[in-house]
N, C-alpha and C positions, 0 to 999 in steps of 0.2 A: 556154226550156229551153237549157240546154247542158250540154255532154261534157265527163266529167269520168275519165280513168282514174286508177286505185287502183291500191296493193299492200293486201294485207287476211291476215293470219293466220288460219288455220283452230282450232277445240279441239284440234286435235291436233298445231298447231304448225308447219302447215306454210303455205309462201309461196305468197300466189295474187295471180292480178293480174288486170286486163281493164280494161271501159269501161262507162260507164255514165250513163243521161239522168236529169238532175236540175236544179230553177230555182234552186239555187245548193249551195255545199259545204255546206251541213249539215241541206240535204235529201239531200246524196250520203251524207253519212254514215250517217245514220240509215237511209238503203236498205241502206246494204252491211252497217248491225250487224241488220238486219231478213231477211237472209241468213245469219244466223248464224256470220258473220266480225269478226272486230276489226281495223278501219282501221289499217293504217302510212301512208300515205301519199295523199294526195288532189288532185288535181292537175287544174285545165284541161285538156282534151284540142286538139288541132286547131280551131280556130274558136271556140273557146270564147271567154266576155267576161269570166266571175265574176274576183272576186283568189285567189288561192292564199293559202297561211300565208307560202309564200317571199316573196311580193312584200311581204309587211307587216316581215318581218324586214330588219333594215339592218345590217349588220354593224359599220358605222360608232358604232354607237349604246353599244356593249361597250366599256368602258375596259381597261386593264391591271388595275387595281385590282379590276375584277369576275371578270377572268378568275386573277387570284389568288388570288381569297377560293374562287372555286368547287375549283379547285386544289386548295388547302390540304385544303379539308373534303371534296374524291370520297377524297384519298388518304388521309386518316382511315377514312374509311369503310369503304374496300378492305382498309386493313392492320386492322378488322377482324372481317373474316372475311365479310362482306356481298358476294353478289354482283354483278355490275359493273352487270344493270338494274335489280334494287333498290337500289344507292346512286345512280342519276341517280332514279328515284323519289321518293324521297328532298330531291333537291338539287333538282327540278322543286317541290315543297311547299314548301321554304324561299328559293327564288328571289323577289327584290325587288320584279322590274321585268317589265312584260309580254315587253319582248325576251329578256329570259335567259329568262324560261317557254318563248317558242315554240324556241330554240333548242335547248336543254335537251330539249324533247318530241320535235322531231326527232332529238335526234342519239340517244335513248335510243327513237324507234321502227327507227332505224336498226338498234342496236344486237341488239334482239329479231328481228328478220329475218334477223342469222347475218349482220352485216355485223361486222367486226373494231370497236373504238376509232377507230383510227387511220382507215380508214377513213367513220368517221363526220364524225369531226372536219374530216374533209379538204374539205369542204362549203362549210369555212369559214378558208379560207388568210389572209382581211385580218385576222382573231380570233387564231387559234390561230399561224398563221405555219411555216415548214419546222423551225424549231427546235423546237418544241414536237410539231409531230407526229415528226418523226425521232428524236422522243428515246422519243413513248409507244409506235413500231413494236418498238426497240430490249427495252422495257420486255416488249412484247408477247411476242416472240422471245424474251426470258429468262424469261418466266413470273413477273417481279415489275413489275409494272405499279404495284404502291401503292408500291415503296419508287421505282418512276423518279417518279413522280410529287409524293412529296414530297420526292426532289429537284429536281423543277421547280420548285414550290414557292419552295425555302430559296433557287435560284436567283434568281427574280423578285422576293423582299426582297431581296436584295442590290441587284440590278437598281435596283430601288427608292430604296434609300436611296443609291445614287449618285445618282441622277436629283435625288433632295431636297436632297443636299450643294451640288450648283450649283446647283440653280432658289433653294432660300434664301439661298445665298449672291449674286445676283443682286438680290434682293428691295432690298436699301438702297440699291443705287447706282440701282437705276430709279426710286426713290420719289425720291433727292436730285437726279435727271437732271430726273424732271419736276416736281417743286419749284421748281428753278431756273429751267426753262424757261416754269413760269406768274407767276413773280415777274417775270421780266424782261419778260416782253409784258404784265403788269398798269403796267408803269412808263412805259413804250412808249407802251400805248396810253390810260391814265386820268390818269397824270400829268405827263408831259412835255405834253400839249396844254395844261393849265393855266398852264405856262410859257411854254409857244409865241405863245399871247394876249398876256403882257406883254413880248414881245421885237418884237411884229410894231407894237404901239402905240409901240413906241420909235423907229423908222423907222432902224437902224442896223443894217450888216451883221455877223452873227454869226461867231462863231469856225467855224471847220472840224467842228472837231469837233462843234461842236454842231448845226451845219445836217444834219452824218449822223447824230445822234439824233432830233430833230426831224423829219424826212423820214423817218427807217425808221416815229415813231409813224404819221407821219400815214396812210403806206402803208397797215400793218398796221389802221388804225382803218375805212379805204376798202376795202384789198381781203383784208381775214382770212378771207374764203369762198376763198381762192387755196392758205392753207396745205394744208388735209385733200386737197385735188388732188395738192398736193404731194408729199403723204406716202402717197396712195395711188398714186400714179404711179409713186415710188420705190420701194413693196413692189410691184408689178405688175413695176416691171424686174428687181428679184431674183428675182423668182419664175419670172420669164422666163428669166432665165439659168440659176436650177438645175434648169430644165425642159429643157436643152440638157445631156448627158454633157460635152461638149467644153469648156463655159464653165463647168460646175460645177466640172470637175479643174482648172482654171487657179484660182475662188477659192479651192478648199479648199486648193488650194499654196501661195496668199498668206496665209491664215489660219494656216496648220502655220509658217509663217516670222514672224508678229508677236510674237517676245520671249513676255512671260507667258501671250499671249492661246495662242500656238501649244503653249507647253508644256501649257498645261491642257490644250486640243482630245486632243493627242498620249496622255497620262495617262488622259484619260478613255477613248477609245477601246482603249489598250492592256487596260485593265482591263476593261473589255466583252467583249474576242477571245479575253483566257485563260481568263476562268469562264466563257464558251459554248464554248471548244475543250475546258477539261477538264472539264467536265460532260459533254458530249456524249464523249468520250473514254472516263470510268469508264461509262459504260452501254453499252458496245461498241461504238458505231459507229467503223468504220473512219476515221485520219486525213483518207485525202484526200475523202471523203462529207465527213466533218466539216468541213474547211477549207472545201468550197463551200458549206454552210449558213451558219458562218460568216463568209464574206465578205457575204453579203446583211444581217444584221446592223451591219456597218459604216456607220456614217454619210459620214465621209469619204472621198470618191472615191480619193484620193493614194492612203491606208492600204490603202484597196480593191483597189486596182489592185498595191500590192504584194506585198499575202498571196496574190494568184491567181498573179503571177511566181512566189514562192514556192512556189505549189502544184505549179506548170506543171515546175518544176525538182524537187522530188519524185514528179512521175510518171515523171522519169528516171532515179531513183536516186539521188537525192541526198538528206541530211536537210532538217531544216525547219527548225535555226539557222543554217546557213550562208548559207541563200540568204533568209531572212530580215536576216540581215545585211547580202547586199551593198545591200538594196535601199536602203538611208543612213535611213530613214525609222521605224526602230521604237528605241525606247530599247536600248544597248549591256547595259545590265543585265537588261531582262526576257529579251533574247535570248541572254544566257549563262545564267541560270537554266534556259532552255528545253534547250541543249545539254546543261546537268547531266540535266535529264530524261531526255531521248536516252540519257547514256550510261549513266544507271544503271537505266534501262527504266521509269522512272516519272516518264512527262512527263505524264500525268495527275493527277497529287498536287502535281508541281511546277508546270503550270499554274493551278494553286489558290492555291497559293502564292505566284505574279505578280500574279495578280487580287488576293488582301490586300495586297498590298505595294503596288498601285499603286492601291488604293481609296485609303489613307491618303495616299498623295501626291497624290492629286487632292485632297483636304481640307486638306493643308499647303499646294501651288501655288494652291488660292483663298482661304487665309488671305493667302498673298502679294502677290495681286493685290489683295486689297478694301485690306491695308497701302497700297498704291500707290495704288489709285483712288480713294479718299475721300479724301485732301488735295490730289491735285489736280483733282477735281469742287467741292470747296469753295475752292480758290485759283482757279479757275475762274471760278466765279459770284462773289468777290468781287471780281475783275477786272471782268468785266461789269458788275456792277452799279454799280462805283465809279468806271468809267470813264463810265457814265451819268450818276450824279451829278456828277462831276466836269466832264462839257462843262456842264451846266448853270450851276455855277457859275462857270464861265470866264465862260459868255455875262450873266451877273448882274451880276460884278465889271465885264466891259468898259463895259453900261448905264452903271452909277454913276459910274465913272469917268467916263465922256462928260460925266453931267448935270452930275458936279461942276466 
């Protein structure tokens, strides 16, 4: 047996709670609907062993993608005319996946208990995030909850179709990075030793160059269990440094300074901070609330660290282009557009306005890049592989000449 307390709603609507012995949750349940209550909530008590519903839920398990699609269709639902626990009803019936069901059931017995949305959601910060509850509080506070919502929504496509504009534009150069990288170690390793045999029966010393082809196959043919160490040791040390604040802001500084690489970083992150500051903006939350949700959205440390200067300087009274500006770090055009906001009071429509402006340039600067990277990834590997062929042939040419 074990203890299990409950919250449990009455017919008449009201919250009751307490404790209760049972050999697992759905003997507790059936006691507490055998009391003529309806379960919200059922939980381990002190010393208890059973799993709760929470332990089975992973928050980790939620994409972006699922927490859009649910989005999209609560704020249909809402705008219309459906009440907020009949449209998760609803959205718990049409839900895919057993995590979105128990999530969904929780946040919607939450909801029936006289607990707010936003509150509900708040359960689950790795899901939902301070942007997304700060905006449905917002929503709450204004009494239009479906139209914040599907501006969260049109938000998260956006969101979206930047994330897809670089992850596809990436797509070629990783297929032609590791193309090349399994062409040169199939040469390395299955066909250079075929030649290696007729240089070692010749009993004559090789060219340079070709004893470091030769020598890298044989390596890689003896010790190619040494590579994946490699390559896991080298992701364990990044991941080690960006697990350190100190040593992340030093690469993100190198990164914002590498030519096209930095311009895109720079673009894409500018276009993230406008359409979460002015979304969060048109639904009333206050600038500087806004700016600290905000900054948590940033990826780069650098950028990070100077929208909070920024901040730091408008809780003195100052606006938020100028001190935007000294910090050297944000594009000189997104942050005059922002001053035009300021002074004509609609820096919320004009941060809309930065965010399209700099969506399309983050899709012009990776047209620019892939222009640059695909000829010299393919001058590249024609390098490599030519210089490979080419000690071979040295070492051919020298043979024949000897024997002749």
């Amino acid at each position: 047996m074990a203890r299990f307390t409950f919250k449990a709603s009455s017919p008449g609507g009201e919250v009751e709670s307490g404790e209760i012995d049972a050999a697992d949750q759905a003997s507790a349940v059936e006691r507490i609907q055998g009391m003529g209550l309806i379960p919200i909530r059922v939980e381990v008590g002190s010393g208890g062993t059973a799993t709760t519903r929470k332990g089975v839920f992973t928050t980790r398990r939620v994409s972006q993608a699922q927490l859009g699609e649910i989005t999209r269709e609560l704020a249909t639902l809402l705008r219309s005319g459906l009440p907020l626990d009949r449209a998760m009803e609803i959205l718990i019936g049409m839900s895919s996946t057993p995590t979105m069901t128990i999530m969904l059931t929780e946040i919607r017995d939450e909801v029936r208990g006289g607990a707010t949305l936003s509150k509900a959601i708040g359960q689950y910060p790795d899901v939902f995030g301070r942007f997304y509850i700060g905006m449905i509080k917002a929503g709450e506070a204004g009494g239009s909850l479906g139209t914040v919502l599907t501006r969260i929504s049109e938000f998260m496509e956006r969101s979206k179709e930047l994330r897809e504009t670089v992850t596809s534009a990436l797509i070629y150069p990783a297929i032609l990075i590791l193309a090349s990288a399994t062409s040169v170690l199939l040469l390395l390793v299955f066909v250079v030793p075929q030649f290696s045999q007729m240089f070692e029966q010749s009993g004559k010393a090789l060219p340079l160059p070709t004893q470091i082809v030769v020598g890298a196959g044989e390596w890689l043919r003896i010790y190619w269990w040494t590579l994946p160490i490699v390559l896991i040791a080298i992701h364990r040390y990044f991941a080690w440094q960006m697990g350190h604040p100190e040593r992340k802001f030093v690469w993100d500084g190198r990164l914002l300074r590498l030519g096209l690489v930095g311009d895109l970083l720079t673009k894409v992150e500018v276009a993230r901070l406008a359409r979460t500051l002015g979304t969060l903006l048109t639904n009333g939350i206050p600038l500087l609330g806004a700016l600290a949700i905000v900054r948590e959205t940033i990826g780069n440390s650098v950028i990070a660290a100077g929208l909070e200067a920024a901040r730091e300087q408008l809780q003195s009274g100052h606006g938020l282009s100028k001190p935007l500006m000294a910090q050297g770090v944000f594009p000189p055009l997104a942050v005059h557009m922002m001053s035009v906001g300021e002074e004509t009071g609609r820096l919320d429509e004009m941060l809309t306005q930065v965010a399209d402006v700099y969506d399309k340039e983050v899709s012009h600067a990776v047209k620019r890049m892939l222009a640059l990277l695909e000829p010299v990834l393919i001058l590249g590997l024609g390098l490599v592989i030519g210089g490979i062929i080419l000690s071979i042939l040295l070492a051919i040419l020298k043979v024949n000449s000897l024997v002749g």
